[in-house]
C-alpha positions in Angstrom: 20.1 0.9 10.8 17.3 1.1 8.0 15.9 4.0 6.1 12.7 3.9 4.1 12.9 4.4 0.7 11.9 8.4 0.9 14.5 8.7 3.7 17.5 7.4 1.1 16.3 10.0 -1.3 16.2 13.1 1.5 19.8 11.5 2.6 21.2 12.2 -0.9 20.0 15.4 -1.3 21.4 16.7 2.3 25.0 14.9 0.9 24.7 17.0 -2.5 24.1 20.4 -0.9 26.6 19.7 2.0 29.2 19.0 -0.5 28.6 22.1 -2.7 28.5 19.2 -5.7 25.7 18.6 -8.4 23.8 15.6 -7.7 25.4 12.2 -9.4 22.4 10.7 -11.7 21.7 6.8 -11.1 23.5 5.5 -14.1 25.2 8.9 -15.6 27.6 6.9 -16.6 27.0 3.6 -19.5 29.4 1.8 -17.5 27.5 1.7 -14.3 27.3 -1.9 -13.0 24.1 -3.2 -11.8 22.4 -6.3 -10.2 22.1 -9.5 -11.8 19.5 -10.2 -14.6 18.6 -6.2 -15.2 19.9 -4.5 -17.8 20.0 -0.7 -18.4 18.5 0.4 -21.6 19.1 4.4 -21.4 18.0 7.3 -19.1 17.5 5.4 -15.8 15.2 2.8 -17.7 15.7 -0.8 -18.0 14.5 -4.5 -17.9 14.7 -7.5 -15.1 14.6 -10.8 -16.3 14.4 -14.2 -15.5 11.3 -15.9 -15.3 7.8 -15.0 -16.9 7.2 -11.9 -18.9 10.0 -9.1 -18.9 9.6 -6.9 -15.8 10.4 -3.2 -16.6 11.8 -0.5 -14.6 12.5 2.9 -13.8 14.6 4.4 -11.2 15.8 7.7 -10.4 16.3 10.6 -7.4 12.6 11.1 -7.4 11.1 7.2 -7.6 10.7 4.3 -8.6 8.2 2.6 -11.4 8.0 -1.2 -12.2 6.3 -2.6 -14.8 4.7 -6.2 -14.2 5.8 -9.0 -11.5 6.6 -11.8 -12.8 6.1 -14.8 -9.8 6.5 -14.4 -6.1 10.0 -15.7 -6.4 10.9 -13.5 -9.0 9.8 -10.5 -7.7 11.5 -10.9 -4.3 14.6 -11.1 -6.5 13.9 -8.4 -8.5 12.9 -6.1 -5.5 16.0 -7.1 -3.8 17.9 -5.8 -7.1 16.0 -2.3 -6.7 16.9 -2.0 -3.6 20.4 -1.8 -4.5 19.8 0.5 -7.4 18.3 3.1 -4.8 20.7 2.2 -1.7 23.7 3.3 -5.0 22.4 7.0 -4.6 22.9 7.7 -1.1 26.9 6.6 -1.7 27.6 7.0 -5.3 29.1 3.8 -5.8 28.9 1.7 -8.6 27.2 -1.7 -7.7 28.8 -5.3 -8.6 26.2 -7.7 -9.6 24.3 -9.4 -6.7 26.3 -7.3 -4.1 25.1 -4.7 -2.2 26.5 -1.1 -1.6 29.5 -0.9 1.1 27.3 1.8 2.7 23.8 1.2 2.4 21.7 0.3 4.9 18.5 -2.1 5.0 15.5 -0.2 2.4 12.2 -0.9 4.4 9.1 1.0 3.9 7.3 1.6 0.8 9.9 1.1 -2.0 8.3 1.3 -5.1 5.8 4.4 -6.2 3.9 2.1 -8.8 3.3 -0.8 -10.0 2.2 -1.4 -13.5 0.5 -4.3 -14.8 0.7 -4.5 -18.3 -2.4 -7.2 -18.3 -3.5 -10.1 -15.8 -1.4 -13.3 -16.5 0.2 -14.8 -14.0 3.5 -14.5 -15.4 2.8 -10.9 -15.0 1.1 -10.0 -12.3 2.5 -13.1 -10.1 4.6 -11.1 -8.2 1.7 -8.2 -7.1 1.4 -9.3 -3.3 5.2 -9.5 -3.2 5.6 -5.9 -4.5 2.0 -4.8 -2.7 3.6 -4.6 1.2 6.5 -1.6 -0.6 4.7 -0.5 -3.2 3.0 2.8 -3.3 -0.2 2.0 -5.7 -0.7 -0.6 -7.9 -1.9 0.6 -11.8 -3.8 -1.3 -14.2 -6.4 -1.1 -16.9 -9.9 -1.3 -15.4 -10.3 -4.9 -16.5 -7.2 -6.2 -14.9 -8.6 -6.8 -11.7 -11.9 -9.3 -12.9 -10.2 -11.0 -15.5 -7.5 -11.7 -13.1 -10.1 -12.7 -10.6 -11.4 -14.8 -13.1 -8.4 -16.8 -13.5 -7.6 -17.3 -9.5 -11.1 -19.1 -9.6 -10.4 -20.7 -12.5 -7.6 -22.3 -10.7 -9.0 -23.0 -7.7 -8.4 -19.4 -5.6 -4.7 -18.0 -4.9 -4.7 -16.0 -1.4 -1.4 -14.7 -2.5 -2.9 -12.7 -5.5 -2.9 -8.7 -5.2 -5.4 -6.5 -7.2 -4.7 -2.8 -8.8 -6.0 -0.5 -6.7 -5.6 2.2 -9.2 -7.5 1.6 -12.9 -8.3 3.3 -15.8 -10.4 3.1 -18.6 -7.9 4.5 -21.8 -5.3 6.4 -20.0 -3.4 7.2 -17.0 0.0 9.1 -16.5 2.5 10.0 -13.6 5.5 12.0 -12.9 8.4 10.6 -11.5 11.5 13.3 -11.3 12.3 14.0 -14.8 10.1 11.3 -16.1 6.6 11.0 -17.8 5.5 7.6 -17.6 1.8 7.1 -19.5 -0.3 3.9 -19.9 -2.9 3.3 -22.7 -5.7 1.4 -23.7 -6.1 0.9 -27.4 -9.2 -1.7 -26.7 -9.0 -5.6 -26.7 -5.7 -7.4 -28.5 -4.0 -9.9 -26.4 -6.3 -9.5 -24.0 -9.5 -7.3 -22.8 -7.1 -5.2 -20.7 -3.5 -4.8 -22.5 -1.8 -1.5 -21.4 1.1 -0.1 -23.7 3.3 1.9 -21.3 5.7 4.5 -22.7 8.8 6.3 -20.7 8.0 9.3 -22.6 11.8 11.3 -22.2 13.8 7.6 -22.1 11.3 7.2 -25.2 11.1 3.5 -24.5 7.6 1.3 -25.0 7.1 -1.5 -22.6 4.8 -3.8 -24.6 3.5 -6.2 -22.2 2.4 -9.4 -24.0 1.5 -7.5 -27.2 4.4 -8.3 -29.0 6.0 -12.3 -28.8 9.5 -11.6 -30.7 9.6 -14.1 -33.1 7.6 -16.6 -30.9 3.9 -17.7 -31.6 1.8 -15.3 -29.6 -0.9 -16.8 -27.0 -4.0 -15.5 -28.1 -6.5 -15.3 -24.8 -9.4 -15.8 -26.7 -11.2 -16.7 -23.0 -9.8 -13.2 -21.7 -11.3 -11.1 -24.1 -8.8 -11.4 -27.0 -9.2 -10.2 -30.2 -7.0 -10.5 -33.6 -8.6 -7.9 -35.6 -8.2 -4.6 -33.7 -4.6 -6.0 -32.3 -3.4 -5.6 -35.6 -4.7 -2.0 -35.7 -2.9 -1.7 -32.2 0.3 -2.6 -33.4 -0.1 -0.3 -36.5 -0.8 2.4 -34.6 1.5 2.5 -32.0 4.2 1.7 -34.9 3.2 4.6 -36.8 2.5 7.1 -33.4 6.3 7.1 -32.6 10.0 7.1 -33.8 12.6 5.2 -35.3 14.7 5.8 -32.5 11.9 4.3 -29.8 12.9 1.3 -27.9 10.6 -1.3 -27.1 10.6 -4.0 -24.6 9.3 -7.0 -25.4 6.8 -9.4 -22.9 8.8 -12.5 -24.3 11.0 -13.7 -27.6 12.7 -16.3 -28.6 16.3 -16.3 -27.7 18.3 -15.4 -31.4 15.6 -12.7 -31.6 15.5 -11.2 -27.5 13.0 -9.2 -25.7 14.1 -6.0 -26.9 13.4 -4.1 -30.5 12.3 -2.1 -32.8 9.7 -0.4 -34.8 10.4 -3.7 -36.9 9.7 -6.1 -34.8 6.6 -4.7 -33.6 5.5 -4.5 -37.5 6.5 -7.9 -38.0 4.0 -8.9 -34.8 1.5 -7.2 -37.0 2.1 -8.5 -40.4 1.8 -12.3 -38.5 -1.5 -11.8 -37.3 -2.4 -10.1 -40.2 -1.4 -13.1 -42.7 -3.0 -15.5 -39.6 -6.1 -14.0 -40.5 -5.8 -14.2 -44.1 -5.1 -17.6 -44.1 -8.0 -18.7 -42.1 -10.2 -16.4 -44.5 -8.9 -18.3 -47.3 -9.0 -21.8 -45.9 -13.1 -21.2 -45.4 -13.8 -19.1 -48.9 -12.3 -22.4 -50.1 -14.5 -24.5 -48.4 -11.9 -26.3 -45.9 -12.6 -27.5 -43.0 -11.0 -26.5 -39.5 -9.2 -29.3 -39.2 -7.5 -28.6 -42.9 -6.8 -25.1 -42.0 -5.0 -25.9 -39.0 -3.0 -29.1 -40.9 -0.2 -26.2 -42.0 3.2 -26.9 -40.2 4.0 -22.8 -40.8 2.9 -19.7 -41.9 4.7 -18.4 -45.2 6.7 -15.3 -44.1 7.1 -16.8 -41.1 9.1 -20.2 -40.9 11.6 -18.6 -38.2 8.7 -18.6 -35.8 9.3 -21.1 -32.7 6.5 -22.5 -30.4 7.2 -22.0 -26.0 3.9 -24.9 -25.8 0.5 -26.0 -26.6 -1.0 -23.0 -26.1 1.9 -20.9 -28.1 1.1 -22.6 -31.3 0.8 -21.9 -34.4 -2.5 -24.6 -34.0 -3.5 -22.7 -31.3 -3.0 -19.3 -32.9 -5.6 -20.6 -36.1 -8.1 -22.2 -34.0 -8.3 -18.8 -32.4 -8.5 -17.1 -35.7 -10.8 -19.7 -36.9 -13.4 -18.7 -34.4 -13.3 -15.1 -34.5 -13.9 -15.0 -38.4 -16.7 -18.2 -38.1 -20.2 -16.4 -38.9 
């Protein structure tokens, strides 16, 4: 027998008031088991990952919000992991990784009440037409859509590709249960369309690709990056919230992981910033490109490890170089 996903969540509620017992919570309890590869940060918020940037989600009584896709493969996993987080609330059972609930039946139907894209790469937004046939709306900045249009073309056309049928131009918000879950725009960074999205009451920021952990960022300079005002980004939201705000991470090298702190996102800023400096000084000294980019490392930042050609620390100051050439 299957139940859409807004049938599971009426079920519950008839088992609560039948029972005369208060409605469990998904995850009231820390030790909670869940599928494989997600983790539960705090408050019914967590992370999936495997492979690509760091998908977030959210999942209570009231709904479900995921943040990014991933690839198609990926995404099938990780909707196939959601599935078992929702199918625990009609039974109240804790779930053993990669098994499914004694009880549950087969979610079809729309699943998933949004979809966030936190910007248009692949590794993010992947997974969209995977997610698009259960999912509610799909959410994005209002340049999502062209820029990722512009890199399906640019690799020849991808049928598979879904589009955000919901944008905005500096900020949207929803209500999900007891949850506030609000996307800005703080204007071009990693790309023209990077979207911070904050769990307001789980007070946790999923930072898309704005913050590599310890890894040398890839600057889309083709996508509408820029350096300059990405800094400011990451001093801003730094400064607009709390010590105690978790942040999820797009990617990071392993000794350093893909979640953090008001540190970490500080330490994205101060990179960029001494990137910047360095390039400033290489041409007020009258060196060439090619001697600018000779450096092997950055001072202050030695730990820094490279995931390819295009996340470089070469790659980083040939980016830099051409934003500050006159």
């Amino acid at each position: 027998m299957s139940y859409s996903r807004r049938d599971f969540l009426r079920l519950s509620s008839m088992l609560a008031l039948a029972t005369a017992v208060p409605t469990r919570h998904l995850f009231a309890r820390e030790t909670r088991l869940t599928p494989d590869n997600f983790t539960l940060l705090r408050r019914n918020v967590g992370i999936y990952s495997n492979r690509g940037g760091t998908i977030g989600w959210l999942v209570n009584q009231d709904g479900c919000v995921v943040v990014d896709s991933q690839f198609a493969d990926t995404a099938a996993d990780c909707l196939q992991g959601l599935e078992q987080l929702i199918a625990s609330e009609v039974d109240g059972s804790s779930i053993a990784a990669g098994r499914q609930p004694a009880h549950s039946a087969q979610i079809t139907d729309i699943m998933v009440d949004v979809l966030l894209n936190t910007h248009h790469h692949g590794d993010h937004t992947g997974g969209n037409g995977v997610f698009r046939p259960q999912t509610e709306r799909i959410v994005a900045h209002e340049n999502v859509p062209d820029l990722q249009r512009m890199q399906s073309q640019m690799r020849g056309g991808d049928s598979d590709n879904a589009y955000a049928d919901t944008t905005f131009a500096s900020e949207w918000s929803t209500q999900i249960g007891d949850e506030t879950i609000t996307a800005q725009h703080y204007g071009p960074a990693h790309t023209g369309g990077d979207a911070v999205i904050h769990f307001e009451q789980a007070d946790i920021i999923h930072m898309g690709d704005l913050v590599f952990n310890g890894v040398y960022p890839f600057i889309d300079e083709g996508g509408g990056a820029n350096i300059a005002n990405w800094i400011v980004l990451l001093e801003t939201v730094a400064t607009k919230y709390t010590d105690e705000t978790h942040y999820i991470f797009g990617h990071g090298q392993p000794s350093k992981g893909i979640i953090g702190s008001k540190e970490d996102v500080l330490n994205m800023r101060d990179y960029l910033s001494a990137l910047l400096e360095h390039v400033q000084q290489s041409m007020q000294a009258g060196q060439s490109r090619e001697e600018a980019l000779s450096i092997t490392t950055l001072a202050g930042f030695e730990d820094y490890v490279s995931f390819g050609p295009r996340l470089s620390l070469a790659a980083n100051l040939d980016v830099a170089w051409n934003e500050l050439e006159p």
